[in-house]
C-alpha positions in Angstrom: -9.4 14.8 55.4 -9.6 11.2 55.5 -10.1 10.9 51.6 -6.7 12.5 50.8 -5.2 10.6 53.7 -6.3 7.1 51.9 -5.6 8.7 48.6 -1.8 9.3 49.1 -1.5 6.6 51.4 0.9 7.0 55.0 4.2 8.3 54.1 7.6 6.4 54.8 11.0 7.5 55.6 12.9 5.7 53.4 16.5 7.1 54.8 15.8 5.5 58.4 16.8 1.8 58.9 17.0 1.4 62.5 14.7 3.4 65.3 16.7 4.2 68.5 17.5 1.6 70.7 15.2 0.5 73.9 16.4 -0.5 77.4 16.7 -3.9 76.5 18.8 -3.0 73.3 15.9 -3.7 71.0 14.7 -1.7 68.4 12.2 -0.8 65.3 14.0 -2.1 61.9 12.7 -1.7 58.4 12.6 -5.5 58.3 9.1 -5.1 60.3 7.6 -3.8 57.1 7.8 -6.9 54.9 5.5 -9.9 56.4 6.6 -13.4 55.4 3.2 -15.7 54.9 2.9 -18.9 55.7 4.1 -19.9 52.2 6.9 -18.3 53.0 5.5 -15.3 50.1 7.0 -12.1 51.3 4.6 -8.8 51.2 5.0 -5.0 52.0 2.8 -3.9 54.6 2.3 -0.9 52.5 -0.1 0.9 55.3 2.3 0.3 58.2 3.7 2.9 60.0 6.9 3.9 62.5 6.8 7.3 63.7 10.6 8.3 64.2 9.6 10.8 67.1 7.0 8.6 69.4 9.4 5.4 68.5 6.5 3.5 68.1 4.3 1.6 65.2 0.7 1.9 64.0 -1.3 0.4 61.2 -2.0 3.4 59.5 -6.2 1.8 58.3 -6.5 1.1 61.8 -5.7 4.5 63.1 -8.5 6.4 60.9 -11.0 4.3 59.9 -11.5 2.2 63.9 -15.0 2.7 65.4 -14.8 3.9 69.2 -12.3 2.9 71.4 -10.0 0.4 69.3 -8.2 -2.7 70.2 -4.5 -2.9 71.1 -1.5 -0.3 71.0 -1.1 -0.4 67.3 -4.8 1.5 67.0 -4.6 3.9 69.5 -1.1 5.1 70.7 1.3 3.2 69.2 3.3 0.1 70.1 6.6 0.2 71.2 7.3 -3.0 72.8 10.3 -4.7 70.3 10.6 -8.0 72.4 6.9 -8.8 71.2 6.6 -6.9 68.3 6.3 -10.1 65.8 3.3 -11.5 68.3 1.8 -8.6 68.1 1.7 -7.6 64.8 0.2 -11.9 63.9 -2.5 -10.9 66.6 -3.4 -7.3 65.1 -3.1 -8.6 61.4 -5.8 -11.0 61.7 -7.9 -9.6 63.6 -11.5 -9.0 62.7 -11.3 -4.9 63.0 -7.8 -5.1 61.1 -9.2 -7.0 58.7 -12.5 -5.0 58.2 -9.9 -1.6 58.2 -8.1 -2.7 56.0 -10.8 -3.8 53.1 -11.9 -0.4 54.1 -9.0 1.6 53.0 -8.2 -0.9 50.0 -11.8 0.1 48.7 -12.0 3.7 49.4 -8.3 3.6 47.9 -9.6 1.8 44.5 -12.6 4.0 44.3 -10.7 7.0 44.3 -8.8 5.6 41.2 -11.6 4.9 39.3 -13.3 8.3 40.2 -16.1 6.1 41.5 -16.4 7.3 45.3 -20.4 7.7 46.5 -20.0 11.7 46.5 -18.5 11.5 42.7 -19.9 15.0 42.1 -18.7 16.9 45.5 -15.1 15.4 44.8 -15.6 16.6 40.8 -16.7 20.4 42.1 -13.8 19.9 44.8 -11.2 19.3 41.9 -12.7 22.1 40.1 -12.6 24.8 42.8 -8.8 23.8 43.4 -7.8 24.0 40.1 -9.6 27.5 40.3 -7.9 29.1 43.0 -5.1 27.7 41.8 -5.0 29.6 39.0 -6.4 32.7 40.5 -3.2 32.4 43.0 -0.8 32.0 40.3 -2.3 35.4 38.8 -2.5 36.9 42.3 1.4 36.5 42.6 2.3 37.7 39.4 0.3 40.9 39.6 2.3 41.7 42.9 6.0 40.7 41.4 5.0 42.8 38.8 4.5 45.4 41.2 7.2 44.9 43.3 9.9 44.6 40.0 8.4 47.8 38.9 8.3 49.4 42.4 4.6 51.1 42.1 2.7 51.1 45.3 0.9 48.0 46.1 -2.8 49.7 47.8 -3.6 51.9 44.6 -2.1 49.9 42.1 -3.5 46.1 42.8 -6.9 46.3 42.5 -6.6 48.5 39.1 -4.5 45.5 38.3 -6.9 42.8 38.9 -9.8 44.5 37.2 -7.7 45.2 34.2 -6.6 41.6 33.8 -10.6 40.3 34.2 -11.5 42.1 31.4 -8.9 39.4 29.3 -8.3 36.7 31.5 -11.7 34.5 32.2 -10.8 32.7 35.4 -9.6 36.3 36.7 -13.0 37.4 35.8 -14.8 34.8 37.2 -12.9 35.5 40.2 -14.1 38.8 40.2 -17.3 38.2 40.1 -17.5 35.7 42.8 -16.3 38.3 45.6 -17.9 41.1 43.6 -21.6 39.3 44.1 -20.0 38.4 47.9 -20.3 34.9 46.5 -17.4 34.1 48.3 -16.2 35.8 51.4 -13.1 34.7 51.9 -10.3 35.6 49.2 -6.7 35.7 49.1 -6.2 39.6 49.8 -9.2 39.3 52.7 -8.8 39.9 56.6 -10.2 36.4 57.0 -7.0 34.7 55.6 
């Protein structure tokens, strides 16, 4: 879960501006994305976080990657506090465990492009069985619009369906022979789905 966390990165909404306001009139902006350096540089804080229903702010690294009980409200449940945010984001930002999160997620992110991550071949077989079932789906849902467009009954009709088209089709066949040789147990007309 983690690896297709890092490699789609947190997700922004781009159509909110300004969170709702606090008791003291204070609230989240989209401003608090952008971090002005020291050199007065601007960057995105590209794995920041607001969460429109808590009203709060996490650093996204920070949230999956922290070992044990993490430091501060921008780890754990969020920080809400808009009178302090800008202290508290300079304190959280250079922190060690920030820091160390961050270079985390930046590598795991980078080895994912490259195709380079330590389980290569489990991610490769991974890709593989998606792109399978996939396709197996896509075939699934055609034999029953086919079906239903031509109004024959679904129980004795499928399966002669499905047997017919993995005498032609190879990833049909493969299929097949997967649940056939109870190689899988789980498949898309099974009671376990």
């Amino acid at each position: 879960m983690i690896d297709l966390l890092v490699k789609n990165g947190p997700k922004r909404g781009h159509s909110l501006i300004k969170g709702p306001k606090d008791n003291f009139s204070r609230l989240f902006t989209t401003n608090l994305y952008t971090r002005v350096l020291s050199n007065i540089e601007k960057c995105d804080r590209d794995w920041f976080v607001y969460s429109k229903e808590l009203d709060r702010i996490f650093y996204f690294c920070c949230k999956i990657f922290k070992k044990g009980i993490g430091r501060g409200q921008l780890t754990n449940e969020g920080f809400s506090n808009w009178g302090h945010v800008g202290l508290r984001l300079k304190e959280h930002e250079t922190s060690i465990d920030h820091v160390k999160n961050m270079i985390t997620c930046y590598e795991l992110r980078l080895r994912f492009q490259k195709n380079e991550t330590l389980d290569k071949t489990t991610q490769t077989l991974i890709e593989k069985e998606k792109y399978h079932r996939k396709k197996v789906l896509h075939r699934v849902i055609s034999i029953i619009k086919y079906l239903a467009k031509h109004n024959l009954a679904f129980l004795s009709n499928f399966l002669g369906l499905v047997q017919m088209l993995a005498e032609y089709d190879p990833i049909i066949q493969e299929h097949v022979r997967r649940v056939t040789s109870t190689e899988i147990n789980s498949h898309y007309l099974g009671h376990n789905i």
